[in-house]
MARZASE-592822 format. One record per residue: residue in three letters; y, z, x of N, C-alpha, C, O in turn. Coordinates in pm, whole numbers, plus 50000, padded with zeros to 5 digits. Layout:
AlaYZXYZXYZXYZX/...
***
This chain:
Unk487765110648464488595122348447489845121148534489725118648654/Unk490955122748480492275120148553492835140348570493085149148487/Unk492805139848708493035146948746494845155648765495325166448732/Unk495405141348849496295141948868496615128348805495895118448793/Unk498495131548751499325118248707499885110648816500295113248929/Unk499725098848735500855092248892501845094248871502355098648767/Unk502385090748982504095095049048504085086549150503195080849213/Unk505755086749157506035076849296505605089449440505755101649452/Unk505005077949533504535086349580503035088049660502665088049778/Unk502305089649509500995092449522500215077049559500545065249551/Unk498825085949609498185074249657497315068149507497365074349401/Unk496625056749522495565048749454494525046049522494375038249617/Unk493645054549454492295049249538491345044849478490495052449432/Unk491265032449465489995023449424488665028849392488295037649471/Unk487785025549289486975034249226485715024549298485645012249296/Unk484825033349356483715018349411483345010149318482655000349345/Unk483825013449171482905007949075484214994949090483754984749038/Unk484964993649119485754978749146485284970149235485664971649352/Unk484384959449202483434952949297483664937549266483274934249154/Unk483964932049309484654914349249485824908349242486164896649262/Unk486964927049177488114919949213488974920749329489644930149371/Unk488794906249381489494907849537490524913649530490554918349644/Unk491894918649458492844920949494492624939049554493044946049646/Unk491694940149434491714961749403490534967149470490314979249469/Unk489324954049564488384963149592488574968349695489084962749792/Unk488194980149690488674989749841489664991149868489854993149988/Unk490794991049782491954993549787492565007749787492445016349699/Unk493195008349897494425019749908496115021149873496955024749956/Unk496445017149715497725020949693498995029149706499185039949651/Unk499685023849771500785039349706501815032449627502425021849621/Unk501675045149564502485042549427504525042549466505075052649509/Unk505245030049438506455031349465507335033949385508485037849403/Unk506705031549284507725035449106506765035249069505865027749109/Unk506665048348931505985049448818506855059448696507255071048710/Unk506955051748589507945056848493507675048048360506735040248378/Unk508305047148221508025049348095508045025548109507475017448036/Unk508805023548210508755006148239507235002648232506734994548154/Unk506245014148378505235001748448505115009948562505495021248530/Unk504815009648669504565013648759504255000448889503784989448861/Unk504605004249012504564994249119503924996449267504595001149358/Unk503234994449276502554994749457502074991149534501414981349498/Unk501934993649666501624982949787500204984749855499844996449852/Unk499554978649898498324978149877498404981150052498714971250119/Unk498174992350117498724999150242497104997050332497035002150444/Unk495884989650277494724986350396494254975750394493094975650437/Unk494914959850338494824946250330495194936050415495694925850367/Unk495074936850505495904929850646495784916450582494744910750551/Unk496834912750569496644893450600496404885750735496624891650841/Unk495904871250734496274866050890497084859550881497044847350876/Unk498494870050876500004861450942500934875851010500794888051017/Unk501454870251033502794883751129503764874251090503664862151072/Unk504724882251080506284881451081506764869051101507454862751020/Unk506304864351240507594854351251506574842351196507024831051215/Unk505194843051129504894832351027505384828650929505564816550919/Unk505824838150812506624839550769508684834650785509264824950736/Unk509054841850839510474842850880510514835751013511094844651075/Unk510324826951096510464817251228511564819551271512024814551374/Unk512094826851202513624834151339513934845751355515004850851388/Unk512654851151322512304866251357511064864051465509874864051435/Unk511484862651567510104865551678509404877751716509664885651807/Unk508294877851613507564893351603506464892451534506334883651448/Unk505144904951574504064902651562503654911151477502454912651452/Unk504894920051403504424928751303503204921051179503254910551116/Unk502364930051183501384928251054502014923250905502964928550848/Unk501294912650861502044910950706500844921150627499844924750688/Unk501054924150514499814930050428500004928750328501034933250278/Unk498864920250239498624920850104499154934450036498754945950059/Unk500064930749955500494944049880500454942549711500994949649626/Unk499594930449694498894931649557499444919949506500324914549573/Unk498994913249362498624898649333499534894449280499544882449257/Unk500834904049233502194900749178503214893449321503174897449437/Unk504084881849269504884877049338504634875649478505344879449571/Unk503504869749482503084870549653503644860649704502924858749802/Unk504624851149707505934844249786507084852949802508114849149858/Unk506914864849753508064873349855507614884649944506474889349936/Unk508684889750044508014894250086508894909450086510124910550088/Unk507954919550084508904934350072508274943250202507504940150294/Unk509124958950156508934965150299509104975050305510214977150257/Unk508474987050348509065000150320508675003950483507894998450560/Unk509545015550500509745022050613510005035650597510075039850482/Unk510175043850694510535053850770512145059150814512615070350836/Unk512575048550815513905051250914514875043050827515175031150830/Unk515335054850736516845050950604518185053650695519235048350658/Unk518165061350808519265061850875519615045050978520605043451051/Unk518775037150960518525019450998518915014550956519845007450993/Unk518325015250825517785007450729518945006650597518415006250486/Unk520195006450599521165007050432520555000050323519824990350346/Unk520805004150203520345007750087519105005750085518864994350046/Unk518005013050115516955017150144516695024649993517775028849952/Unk515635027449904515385035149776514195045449849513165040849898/Unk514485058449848513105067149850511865066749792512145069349675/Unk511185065849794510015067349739509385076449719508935078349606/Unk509155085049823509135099149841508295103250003507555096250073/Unk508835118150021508215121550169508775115150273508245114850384/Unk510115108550239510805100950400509755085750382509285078450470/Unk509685085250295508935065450303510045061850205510285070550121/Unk510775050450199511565042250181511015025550146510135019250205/Unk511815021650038511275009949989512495000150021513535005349981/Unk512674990650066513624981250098514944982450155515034991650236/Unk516124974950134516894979950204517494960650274517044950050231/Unk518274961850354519104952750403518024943650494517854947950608/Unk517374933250465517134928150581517324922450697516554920150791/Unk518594920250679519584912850765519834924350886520214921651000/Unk519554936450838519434942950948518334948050988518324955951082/Unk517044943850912515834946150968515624935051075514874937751169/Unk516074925451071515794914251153516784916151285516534911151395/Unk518004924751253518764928551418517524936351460516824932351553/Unk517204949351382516414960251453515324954851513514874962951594/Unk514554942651510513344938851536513804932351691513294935851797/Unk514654924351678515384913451747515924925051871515824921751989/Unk516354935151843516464944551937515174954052012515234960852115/Unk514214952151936513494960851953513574975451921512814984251962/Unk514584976851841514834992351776514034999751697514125011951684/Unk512964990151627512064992451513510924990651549510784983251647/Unk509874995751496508634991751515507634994651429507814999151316/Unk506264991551492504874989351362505255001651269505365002951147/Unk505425011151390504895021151307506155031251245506095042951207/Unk507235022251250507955026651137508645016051005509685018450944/Unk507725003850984508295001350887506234985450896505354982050976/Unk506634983050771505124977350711505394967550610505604970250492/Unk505394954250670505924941650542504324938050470503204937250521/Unk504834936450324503734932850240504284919450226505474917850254/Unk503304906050170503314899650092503024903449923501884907449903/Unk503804902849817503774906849663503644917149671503974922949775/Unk503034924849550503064941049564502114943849399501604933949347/Unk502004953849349500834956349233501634960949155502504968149204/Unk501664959249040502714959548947501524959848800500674951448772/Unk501824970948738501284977848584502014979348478502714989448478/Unk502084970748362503184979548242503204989148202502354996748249/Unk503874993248127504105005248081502445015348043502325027348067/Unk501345006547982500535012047991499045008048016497995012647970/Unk499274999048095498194991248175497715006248332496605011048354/Unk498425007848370497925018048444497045027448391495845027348418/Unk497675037148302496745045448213495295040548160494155045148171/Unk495715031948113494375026348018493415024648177492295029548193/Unk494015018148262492935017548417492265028648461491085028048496/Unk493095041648463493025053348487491925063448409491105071648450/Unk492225059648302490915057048140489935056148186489065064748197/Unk489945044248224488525035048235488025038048405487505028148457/Unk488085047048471488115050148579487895041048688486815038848743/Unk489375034448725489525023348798489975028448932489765023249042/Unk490755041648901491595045949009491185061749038490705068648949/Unk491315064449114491215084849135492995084249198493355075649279/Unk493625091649159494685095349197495155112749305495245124149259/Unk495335108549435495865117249526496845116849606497435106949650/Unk497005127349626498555131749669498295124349859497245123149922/Unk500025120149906499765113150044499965126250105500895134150094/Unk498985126550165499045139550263499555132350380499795139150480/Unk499685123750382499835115150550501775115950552502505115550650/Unk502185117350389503575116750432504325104650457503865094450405/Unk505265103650518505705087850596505025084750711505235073750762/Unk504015094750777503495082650865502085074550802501195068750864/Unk502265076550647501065064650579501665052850648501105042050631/Unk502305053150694503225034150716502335034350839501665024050830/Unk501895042850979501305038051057499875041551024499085037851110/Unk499445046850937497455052250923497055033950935497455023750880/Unk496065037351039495545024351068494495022950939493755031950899/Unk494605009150881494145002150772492305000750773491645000450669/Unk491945000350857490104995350868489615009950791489225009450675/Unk489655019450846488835029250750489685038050658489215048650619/Unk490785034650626491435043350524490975042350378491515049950297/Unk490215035250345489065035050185488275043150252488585054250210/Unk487305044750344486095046650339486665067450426485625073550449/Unk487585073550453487865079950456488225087450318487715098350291/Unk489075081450240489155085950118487905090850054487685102250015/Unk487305082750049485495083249967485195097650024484965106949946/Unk485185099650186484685109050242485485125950138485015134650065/Unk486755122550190487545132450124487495138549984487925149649952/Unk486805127749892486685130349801485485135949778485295144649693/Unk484565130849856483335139649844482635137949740483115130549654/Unk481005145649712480375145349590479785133949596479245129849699/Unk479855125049446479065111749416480135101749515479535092949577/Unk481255102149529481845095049648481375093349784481735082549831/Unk480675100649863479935105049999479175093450000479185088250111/Unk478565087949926477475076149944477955062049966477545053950049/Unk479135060249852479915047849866480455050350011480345038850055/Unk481075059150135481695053550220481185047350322481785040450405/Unk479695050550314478855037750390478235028750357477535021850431/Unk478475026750180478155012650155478695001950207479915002050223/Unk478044991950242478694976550285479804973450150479774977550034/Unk480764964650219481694961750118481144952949974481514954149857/Unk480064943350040479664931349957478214940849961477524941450063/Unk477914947149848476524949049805475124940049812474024943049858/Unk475574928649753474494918449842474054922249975472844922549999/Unk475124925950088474604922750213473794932650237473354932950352/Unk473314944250138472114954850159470964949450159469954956450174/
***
């Protein structure tokens, strides 16, 4: 049952019944575009093991990279907090911001002007056509809710933000947030 539509914006929350595919299990989306194209989002509780200057080697910094879903994962994107930084920056909504100049994300870092917890680099990002989302939504892949967190989703620490959701949602959800991730290991 689809409750709410997506919108840029809103969160994605992984249905427990997604169990295998590494990209979506336990996944926490937010949605950065959604419109009559496709829809696009970053997968906001996937830590990779690399930081920044693994990536970029002339950026000396330990910011977190994060899986942001299985599309174009040789680039790398970024949303933040701080558009008064950041030029041509796109809203997303709630003061979170999707890209923007990097050339001056890399002064702000290099200065120390910026930090974790106002801006969050993904590797790729999750990307739906025009009606690949829906049909997911159908098939109850996703529960769709509003970010109550606002722009500081960019700092909600990543380890229990699935298994909080579950809580929030309550009902037949309450059981999944203390399931083990890998069911086997019961």
């Amino acid at each position: 049952m689809i409750s709410l539509q997506p919108a840029k914006g809103h969160l994605l929350i992984a249905e427990p019944s997604i169990i295998g595919d590494v990209s979506f299990n336990r996944s926490v989306v937010l949605l950065a575009d959604h419109g009559n194209q496709g829809s696009i989002g970053f997968i906001m509780n996937k830590p990779l093991d690399y930081i920044l200057s693994d990536l970029v080697p002339e950026i000396e910094s330990e910011f977190k990279i994060y899986n942001g879903g299985p599309v174009e994962q040789d680039n790398l994107y970024f949303i933040h907090k701080v558009p008064n930084l950041i030029p041509n920056s796109v809203e997303i909504s709630c003061g979170i911001y999707w890209g923007g100049d990097f050339s001056i994300v890399s002064e702000l870092i290099a200065e120390g002007n910026i930090t974790p917890n106002e801006i969050r680099f993904f590797l790729g990002y999750s990307g739906w056509d025009a009606t690949q989302l829906n049909q997911e939504l159908e098939a109850n892949s996703w529960v769709i809710v509003e970010n109550t967190y606002k722009k500081n989703i960019i700092s909600k620490e990543y380890n229990s933000f699935w298994k909080e959701k579950m809580i929030e949602l309550g009902g037949d959800y309450l059981i999944w947030s203390n399931a083990p991730e890998n069911p086997s290991y019961n």
